[in-house]
C-alpha positions as CSV (number, residue, x, y, z in Angstrom):
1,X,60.4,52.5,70.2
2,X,63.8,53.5,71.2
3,X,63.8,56.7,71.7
4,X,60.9,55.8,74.1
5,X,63.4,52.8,76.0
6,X,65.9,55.8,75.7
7,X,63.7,58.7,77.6
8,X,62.5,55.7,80.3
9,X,66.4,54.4,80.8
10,X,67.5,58.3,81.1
11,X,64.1,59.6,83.0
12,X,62.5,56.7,84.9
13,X,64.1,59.1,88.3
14,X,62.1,62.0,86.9
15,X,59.1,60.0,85.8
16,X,58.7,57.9,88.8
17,X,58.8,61.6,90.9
18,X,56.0,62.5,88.5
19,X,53.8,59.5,89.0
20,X,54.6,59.5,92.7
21,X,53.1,62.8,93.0
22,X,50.1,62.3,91.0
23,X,49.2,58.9,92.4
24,X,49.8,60.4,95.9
25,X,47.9,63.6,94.9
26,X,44.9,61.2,94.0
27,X,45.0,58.9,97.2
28,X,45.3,62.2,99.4
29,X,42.7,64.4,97.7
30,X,40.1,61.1,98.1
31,X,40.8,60.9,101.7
32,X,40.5,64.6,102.3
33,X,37.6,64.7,100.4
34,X,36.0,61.8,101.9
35,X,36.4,60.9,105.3
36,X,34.1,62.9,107.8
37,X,36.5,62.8,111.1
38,X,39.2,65.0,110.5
39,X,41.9,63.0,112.8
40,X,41.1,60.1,110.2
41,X,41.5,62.3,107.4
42,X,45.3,64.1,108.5
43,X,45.9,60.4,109.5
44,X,45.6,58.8,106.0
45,X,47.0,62.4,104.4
46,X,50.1,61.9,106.6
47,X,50.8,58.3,105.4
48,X,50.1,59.0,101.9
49,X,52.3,61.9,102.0
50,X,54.9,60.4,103.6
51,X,55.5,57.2,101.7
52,X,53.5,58.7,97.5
53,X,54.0,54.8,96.4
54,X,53.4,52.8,99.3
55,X,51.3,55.3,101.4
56,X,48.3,54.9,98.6
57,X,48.3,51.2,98.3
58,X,47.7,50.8,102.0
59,X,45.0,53.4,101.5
60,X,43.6,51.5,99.3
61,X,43.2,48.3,101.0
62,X,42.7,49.7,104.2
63,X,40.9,53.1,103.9
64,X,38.6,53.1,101.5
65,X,34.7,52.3,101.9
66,X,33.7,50.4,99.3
67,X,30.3,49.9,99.6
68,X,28.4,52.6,98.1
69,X,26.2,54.5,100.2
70,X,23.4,55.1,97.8
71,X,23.4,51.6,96.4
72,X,23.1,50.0,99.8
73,X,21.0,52.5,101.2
74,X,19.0,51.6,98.4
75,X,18.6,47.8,99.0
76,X,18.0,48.3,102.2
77,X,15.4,50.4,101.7
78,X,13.4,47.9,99.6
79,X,14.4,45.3,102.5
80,X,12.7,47.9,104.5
81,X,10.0,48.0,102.4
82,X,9.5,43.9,102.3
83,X,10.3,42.4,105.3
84,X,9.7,44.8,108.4
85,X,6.6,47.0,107.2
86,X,5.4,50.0,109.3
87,X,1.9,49.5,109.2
88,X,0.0,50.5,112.3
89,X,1.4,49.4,115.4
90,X,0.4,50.0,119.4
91,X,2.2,53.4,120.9
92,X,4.2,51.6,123.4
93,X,4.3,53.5,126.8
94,X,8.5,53.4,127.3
95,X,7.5,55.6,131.0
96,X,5.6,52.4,131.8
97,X,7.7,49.9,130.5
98,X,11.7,51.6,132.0
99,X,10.9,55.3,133.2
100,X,9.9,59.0,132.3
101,X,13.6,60.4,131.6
102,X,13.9,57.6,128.5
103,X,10.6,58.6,126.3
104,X,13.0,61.0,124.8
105,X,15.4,58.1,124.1
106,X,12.9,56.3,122.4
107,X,12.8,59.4,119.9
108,X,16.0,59.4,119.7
109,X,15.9,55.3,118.0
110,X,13.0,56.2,116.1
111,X,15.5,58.7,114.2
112,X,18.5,56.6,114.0
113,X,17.4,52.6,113.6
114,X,14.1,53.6,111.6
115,X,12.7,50.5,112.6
116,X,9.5,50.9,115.4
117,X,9.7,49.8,119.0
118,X,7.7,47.2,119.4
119,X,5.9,45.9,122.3
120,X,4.8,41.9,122.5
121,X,8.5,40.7,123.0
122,X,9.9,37.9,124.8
123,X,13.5,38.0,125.6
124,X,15.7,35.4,127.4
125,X,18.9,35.3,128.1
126,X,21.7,32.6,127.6
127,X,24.9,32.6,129.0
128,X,27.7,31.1,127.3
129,X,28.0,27.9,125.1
130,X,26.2,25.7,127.6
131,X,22.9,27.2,127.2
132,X,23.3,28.9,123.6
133,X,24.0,26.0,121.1
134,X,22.1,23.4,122.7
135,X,18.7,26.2,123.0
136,X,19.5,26.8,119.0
137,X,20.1,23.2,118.0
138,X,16.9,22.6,119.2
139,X,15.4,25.4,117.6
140,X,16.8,24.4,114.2
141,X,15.3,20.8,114.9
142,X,11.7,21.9,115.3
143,X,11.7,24.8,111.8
144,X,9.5,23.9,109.1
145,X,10.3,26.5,107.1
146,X,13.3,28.5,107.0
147,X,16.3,29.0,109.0
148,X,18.4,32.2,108.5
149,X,22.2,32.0,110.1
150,X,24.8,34.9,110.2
151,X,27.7,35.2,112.0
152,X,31.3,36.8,112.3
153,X,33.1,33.8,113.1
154,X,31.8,30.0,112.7
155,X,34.6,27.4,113.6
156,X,34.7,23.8,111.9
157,X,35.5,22.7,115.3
158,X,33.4,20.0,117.9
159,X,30.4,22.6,118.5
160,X,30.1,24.2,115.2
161,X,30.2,20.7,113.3
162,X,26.9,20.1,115.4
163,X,25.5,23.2,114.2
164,X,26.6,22.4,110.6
165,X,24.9,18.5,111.4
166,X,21.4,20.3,112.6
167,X,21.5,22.9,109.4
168,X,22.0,19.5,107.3
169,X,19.1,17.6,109.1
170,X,16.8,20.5,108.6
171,X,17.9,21.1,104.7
172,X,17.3,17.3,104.6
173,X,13.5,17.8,105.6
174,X,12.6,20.4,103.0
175,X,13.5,23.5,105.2
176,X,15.3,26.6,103.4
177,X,18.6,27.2,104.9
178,X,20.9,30.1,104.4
179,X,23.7,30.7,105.9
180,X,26.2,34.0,106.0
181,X,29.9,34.1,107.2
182,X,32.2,37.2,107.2
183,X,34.7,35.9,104.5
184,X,37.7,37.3,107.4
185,X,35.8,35.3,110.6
186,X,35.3,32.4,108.0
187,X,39.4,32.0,108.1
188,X,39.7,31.6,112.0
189,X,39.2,27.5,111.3
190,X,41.2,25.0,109.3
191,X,39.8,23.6,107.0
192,X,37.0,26.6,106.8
193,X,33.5,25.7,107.4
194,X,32.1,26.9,104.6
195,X,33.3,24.3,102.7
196,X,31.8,21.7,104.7
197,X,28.6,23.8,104.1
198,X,28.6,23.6,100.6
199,X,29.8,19.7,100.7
200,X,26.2,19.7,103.0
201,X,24.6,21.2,99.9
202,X,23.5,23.9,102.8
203,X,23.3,27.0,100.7
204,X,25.9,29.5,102.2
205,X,28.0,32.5,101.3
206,X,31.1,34.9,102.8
207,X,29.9,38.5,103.6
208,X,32.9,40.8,101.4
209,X,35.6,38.8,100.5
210,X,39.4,39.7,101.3
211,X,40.2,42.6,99.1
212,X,43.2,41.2,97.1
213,X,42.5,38.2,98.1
214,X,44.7,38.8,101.2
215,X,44.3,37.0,104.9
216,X,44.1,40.0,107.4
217,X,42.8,39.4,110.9
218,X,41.5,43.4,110.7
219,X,40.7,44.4,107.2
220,X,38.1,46.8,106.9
221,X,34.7,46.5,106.4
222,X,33.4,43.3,108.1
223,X,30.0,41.8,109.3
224,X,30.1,41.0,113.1
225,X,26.3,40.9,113.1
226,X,25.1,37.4,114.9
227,X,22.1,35.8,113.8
228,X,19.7,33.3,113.9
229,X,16.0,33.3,112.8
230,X,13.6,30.4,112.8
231,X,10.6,30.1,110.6
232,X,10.4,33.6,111.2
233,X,9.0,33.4,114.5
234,X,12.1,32.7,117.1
235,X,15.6,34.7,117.1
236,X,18.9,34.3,118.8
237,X,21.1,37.4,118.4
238,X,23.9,39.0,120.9
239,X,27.5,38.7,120.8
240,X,28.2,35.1,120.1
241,X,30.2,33.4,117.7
242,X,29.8,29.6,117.0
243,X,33.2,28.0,118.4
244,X,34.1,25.2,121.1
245,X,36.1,27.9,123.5
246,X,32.6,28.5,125.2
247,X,31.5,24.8,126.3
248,X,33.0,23.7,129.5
249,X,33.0,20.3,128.2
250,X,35.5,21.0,125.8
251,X,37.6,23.9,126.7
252,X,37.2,23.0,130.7
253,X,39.1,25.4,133.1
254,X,39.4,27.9,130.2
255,X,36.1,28.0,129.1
256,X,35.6,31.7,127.6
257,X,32.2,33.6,128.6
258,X,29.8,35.1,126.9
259,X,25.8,36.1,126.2
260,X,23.7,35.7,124.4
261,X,19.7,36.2,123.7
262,X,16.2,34.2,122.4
263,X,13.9,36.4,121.2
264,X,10.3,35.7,120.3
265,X,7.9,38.3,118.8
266,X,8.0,41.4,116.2
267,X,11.0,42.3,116.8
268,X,12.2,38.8,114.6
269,X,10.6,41.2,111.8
270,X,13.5,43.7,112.1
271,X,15.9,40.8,112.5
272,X,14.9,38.8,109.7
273,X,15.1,42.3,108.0
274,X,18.8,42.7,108.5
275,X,19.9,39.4,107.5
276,X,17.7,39.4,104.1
277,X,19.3,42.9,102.7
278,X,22.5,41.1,104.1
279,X,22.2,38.2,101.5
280,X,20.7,40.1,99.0
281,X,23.7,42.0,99.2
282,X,25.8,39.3,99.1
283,X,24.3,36.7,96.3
284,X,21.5,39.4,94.7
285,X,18.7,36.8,95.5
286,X,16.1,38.1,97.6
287,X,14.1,36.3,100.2
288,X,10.5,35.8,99.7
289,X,8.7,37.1,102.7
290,X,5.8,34.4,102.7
291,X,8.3,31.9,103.7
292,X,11.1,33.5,105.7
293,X,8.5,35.8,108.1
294,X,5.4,35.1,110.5
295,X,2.6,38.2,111.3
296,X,1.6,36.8,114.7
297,X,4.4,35.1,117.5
298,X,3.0,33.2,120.2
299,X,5.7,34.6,122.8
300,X,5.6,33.6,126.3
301,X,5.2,36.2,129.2
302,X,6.7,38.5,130.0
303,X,6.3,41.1,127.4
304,X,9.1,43.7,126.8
305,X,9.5,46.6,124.5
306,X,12.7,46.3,121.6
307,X,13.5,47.1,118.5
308,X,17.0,46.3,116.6
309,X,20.0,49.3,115.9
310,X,22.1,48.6,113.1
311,X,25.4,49.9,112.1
312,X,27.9,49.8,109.6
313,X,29.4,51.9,107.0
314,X,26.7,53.2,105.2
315,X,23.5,55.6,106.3
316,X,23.6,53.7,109.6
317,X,27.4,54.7,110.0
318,X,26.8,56.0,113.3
319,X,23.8,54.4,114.7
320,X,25.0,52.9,117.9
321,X,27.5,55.7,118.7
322,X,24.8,57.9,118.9
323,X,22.0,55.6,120.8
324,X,25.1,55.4,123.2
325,X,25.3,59.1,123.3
326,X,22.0,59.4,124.3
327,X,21.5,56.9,126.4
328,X,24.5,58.0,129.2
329,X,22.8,61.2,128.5
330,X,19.2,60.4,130.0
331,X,21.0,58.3,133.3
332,X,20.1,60.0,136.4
333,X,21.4,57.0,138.8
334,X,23.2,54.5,137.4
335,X,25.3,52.8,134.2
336,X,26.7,49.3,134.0
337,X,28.9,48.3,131.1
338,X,30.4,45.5,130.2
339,X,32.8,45.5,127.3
340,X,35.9,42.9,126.0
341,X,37.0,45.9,124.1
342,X,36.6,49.1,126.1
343,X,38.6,51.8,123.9
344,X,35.6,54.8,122.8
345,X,36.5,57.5,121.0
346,X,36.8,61.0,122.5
347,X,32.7,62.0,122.2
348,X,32.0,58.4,123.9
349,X,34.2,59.3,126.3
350,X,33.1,63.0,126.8
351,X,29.5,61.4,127.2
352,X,30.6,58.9,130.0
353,X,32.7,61.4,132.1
354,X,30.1,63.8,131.7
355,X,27.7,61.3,133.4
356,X,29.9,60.8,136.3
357,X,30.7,63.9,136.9
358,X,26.5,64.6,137.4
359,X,27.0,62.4,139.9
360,X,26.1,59.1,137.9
361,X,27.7,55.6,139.2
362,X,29.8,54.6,136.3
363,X,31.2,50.8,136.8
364,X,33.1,49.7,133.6
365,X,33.7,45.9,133.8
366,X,36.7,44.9,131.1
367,X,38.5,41.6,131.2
368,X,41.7,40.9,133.3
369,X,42.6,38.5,131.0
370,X,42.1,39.8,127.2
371,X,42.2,37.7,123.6
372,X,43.7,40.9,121.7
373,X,46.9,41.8,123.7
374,X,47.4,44.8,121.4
375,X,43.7,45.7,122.1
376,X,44.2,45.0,126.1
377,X,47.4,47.5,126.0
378,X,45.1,50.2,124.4
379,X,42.5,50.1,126.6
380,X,45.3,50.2,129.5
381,X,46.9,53.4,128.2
382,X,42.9,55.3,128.3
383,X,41.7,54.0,131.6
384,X,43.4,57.0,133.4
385,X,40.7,59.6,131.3
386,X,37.3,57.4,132.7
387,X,38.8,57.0,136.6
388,X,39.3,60.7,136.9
389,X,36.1,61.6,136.2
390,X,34.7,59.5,138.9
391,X,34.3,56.1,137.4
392,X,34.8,52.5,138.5
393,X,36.8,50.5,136.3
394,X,36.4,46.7,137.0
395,X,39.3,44.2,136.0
396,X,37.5,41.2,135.7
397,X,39.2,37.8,137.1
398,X,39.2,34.6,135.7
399,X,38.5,33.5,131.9
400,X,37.9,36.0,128.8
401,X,34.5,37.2,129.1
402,X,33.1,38.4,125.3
403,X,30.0,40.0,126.9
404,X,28.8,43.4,125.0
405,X,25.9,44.4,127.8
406,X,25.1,48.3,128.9
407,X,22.5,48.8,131.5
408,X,20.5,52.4,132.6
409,X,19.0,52.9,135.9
410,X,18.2,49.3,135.9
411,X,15.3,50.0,133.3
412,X,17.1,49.9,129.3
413,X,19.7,47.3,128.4
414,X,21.7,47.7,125.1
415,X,22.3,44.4,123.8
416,X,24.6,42.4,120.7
417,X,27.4,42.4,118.8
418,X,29.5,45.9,119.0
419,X,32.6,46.7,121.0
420,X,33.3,50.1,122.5
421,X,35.8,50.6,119.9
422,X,36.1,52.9,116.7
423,X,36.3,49.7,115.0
424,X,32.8,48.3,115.9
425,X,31.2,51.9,115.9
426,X,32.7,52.7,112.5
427,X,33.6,50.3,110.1
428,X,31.8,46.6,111.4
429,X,28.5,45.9,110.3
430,X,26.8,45.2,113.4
431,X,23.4,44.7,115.1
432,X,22.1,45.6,119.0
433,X,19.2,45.7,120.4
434,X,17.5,48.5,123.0
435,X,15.3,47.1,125.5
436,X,13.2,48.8,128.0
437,X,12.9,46.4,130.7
438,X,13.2,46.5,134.5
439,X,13.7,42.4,135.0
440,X,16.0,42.0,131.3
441,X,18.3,44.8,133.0
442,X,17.9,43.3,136.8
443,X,19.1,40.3,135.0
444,X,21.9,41.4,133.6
445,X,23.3,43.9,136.2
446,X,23.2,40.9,138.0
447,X,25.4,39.4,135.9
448,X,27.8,42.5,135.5
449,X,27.7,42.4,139.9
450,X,28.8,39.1,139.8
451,X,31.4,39.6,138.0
452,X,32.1,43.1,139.6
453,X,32.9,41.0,142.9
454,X,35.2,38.9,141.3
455,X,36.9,41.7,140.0
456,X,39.9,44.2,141.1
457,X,39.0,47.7,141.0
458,X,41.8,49.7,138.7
459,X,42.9,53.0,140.5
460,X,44.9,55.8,138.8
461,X,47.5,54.5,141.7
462,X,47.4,50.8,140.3
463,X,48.6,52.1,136.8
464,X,50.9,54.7,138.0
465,X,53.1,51.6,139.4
466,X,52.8,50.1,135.8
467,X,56.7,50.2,134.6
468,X,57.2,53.3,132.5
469,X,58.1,51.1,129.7
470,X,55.1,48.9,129.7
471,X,53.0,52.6,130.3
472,X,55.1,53.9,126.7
473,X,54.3,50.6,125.1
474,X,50.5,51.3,125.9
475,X,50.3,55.2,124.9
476,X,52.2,54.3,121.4
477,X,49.9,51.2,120.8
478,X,47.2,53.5,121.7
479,X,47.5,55.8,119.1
480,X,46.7,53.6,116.6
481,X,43.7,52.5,118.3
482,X,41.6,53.5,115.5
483,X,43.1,50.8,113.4
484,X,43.4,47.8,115.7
């Protein structure tokens, strides 16, 4: 015993080189062996290299996937399997429906969501807080059956005690609740929400608790997927959260805004899919299908093709990068996007410069006034690449606008809850939906020309005049874009 307190009091130099090196060696063989994008790879080699001790603990909070491919995979296969059969269903017509150029599209998300298009849909859409909690209050009011709620961040503030007083009424009546919080969005609140959940008896759960039981506004690895299905039959999904910052009657003059979407018919099959391998994944139990689906939806006219894209890191790692990809591919006249958080990697952006340069309108609509100020100086420092190849970049005026809404040639809309950032397309767990529509994407260009005329147009001039400090701030916080 103390010749071995000797050789550590003499050695611990030597021995702390030696464990250094072989922790270091672990972390940085892992990340070379596992990431697939080789600027992530050098990226986590570099800081593990560069710091042996350190360098590997952040790796391993911050850059490993935990979840194991074949095990999800796996569960989500059998969700597959029970909640959103493929039996025979209709060929939909997608040249009838949008227009010729996307029935290779609609390939294209046969391949990568594995869930049909179906036809039979009724989709409306909400804007803000003002029409989306009151239209799903109601909704929870009227179930009989089950009510299925997910969702990145759910305040215990004004509007989403009302929620959390509808969920109670509805438990109170004999209907099965469940409800699913990302354990990071659960923390935006004081006191949480959850807790007034389970003081509700509402059954409820967070989506991958902190690793190390830190609080970190960006770990890795989060759900932003936003649900709600009723009795099966009637949905709400898009890019809301539950908080009060969206109802003019409580935030007022800075009322954020958003949208959101109702859907009735068979496309609630793929939704209710999500959020049951999503709890299952979460508590183990499984949802019985007799109770949580419906085979027929009584869905009001008029009928629109859709079918729901997930993404996350599993086998759906990449599933709305490349619908993107493909979809800027088809355009031949126009794309409108509308993004809070407008920073695509390079094969985004290669897809969206390509398109102008065909001789596509591009109009990018981003907010003047950002939540994220890291995030807004990022996107600053990459607007340059977009304008030079032709296209209009929109800075919105007035209040935050959270919208996620891409349009094609008036005829497809790509709707829900990812950003145009590697964040969203890489690590989040999130849900969209592809529509091919003429009057869902009339709508909503509508909405993104509204805005457009309230908005200043950004001109390689207009960031030129930016102060050369402000324009190094931007380029330095941009490199760690990846990461914010």
């Amino acid at each position: 015993m103390e010749s071995l307190q000797y050789l550590v009091s003499e050695y611990w130099p030597h021995l702390a080189f030696v464990l250094s090196l072989a922790i270091g060696g672990t972390a940085a063989t892992h990340a070379a062996m596992t990431k697939n994008d080789v600027r992530a790879a050098i990226g986590w080699v570099g800081v593990i290299m560069m710091s042996p001790l350190l360098g590997p603990m952040i790796y391993l909070v911050a850059g490993i996937n935990r979840i194991r491919q074949d095990h999800i995979s796996e569960q989500r296969n059998k969700s597959l399997k029970d909640y959103a059969p493929t039996h025979e269903t209709s060929e939909v017509d997608v040249a009838v429906a949008a227009a010729p150029q996307f029935a290779s599209l609609r390939v294209l998300g046969d391949r990568i969501s594995r869930f049909p298009l179906r036809d039979g849909n009724h989709i409306r859409m909400l804007l803000g807080g003002d029409e989306t909690y009151p239209a799903m209050i109601e909704a929870i009011d009227k179930a009989t059956r089950s009510i299925a709620l997910q969702s990145y961040i759910f305040d215990n503030d004004s509007e989403g005690r009302k929620i959390v007083d509808a969920l109670s009424r509805a438990h109170e009546r004999g209907v099965q609740v469940r409800v699913l919080i990302d354990a990071v969005g659960s923390k935006y609140s004081r006191p949480p929400v959850i807790r007034l959940l389970r003081k509700r008896g509402i059954p409820c759960a967070l989506f991958m608790t902190n690793p190390l039981g830190l609080r970190m506004p960006y770990a890795n690895l989060r759900s932003h997927r936003k649900i709600l299905v009723i009795d099966g039959c009637t949905a709400f999904t898009g890019g809301m959260n539950i908080r009060e910052g969206f109802v003019t009657a409580v935030a007022g003059a800075a009322t954020a805004a958003d949208t959101h979407f109702m859907v009735i018919g068979p496309v609630v099959l793929q939704l209710i899919s999500v959020f049951a391998h999503d709890w299952e994944f979460t508590t183990k139990e499984t949802l019985p299908y007799d109770i949580w689906c419906c085979d027929t939806w009584e869905a009001p006219m008029p009928h629109v093709p859709a079918r729901c894209v997930r993404s996350g890191p599993d086998r759906f790692i990449v599933g709305t990068h490349n619908m993107l990809l493909g979809a800027f591919a088809v355009a031949q006249k126009h794309i409108r996007i509308q993004s809070p958080y407008f920073l695509p990697d390079q094969s985004l952006l290669g897809a969206i410069n390509t398109a102008a340069r065909r001789g596509i309108t591009v109009d990018i609509v981003i907010p003047g006034s950002n939540n994220l100020r890291l995030v807004s100086y990022a996107m600053t420092a990459q607007l340059d690449q977009v304008i030079r190849s032709g296209c209009r970049v929109w800075l919105a005026g007035g209040n935050f606008n959270h919208s996620k809404l891409i349009t094609i040639d008036g005829a497809w809309s790509y709707v829900g809850s990812s950003n145009l950032d590697p964040r969203s397309l890489r690590l989040n767990f999130e849900l969209d939906m592809e529509v091919y529509s003429r009057d869902l994407a009339g709508q909503i260009e509508a909405l993104i020309d509204a805005e457009i005329e309230q908005s200043e147009i950004v001109t390689l001039e207009s960031l030129a005049s930016i102060p050369f400090r402000k324009r190094l701030r931007n380029r330095i916080i941009w490199l760690a874009s990846p990461y914010l």
